[in-house]
N, C-alpha and C positions, 0 to 999 in steps of 0.2 A: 504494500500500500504506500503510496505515494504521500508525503507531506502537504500540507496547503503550502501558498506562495509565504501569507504570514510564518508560519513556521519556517520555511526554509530561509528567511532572512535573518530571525532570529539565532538559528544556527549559523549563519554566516559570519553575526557577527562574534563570535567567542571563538571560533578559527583564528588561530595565527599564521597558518598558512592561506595560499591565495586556492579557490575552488579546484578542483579533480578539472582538468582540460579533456577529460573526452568527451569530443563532438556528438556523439551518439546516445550519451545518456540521458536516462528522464529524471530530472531534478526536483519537482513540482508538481504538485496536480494542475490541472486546467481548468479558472475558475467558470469557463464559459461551455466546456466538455466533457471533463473529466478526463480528459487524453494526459499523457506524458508529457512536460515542457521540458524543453532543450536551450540550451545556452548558445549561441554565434560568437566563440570567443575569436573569429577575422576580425573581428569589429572591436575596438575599444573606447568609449566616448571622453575627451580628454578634461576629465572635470576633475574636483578633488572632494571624494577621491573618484577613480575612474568608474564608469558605469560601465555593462554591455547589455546588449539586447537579449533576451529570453522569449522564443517564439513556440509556439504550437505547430506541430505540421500537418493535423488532423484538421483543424479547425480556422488557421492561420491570425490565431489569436494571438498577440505580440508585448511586449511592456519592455521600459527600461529603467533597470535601476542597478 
């Protein structure tokens, strides 16, 4: 079973490491699906600190944070 989005940030932030980089994994439930969300880490948004995209590929539901 997959985390909600909220959950998964919450864990994100008590990581001192940066997120698992594979492309293929499902990180997330899908607040609009219930599909797997996957992270696009080609993409980095250059803020501080950095954001990337997490999109659905079921549903083409998207967010960035």
């Amino acid at each position: 079973m997959l985390p909600t989005r909220e959950e998964y940030m919450k864990q994100l932030q008590f990581e001192k490491d940066t997120p698992n980089m594979e492309w293929d994994k499902k990180l997330f439930e899908c607040p609009q699906c219930g599909g797997g969300v996957k992270c696009d880490f080609s993409v980095s948004y250059m803020c501080n600190p950095p954001k990337r995209k997490y999109f659905c590929p079921d549903c083409n539901y998207f967010t960035i944070f």
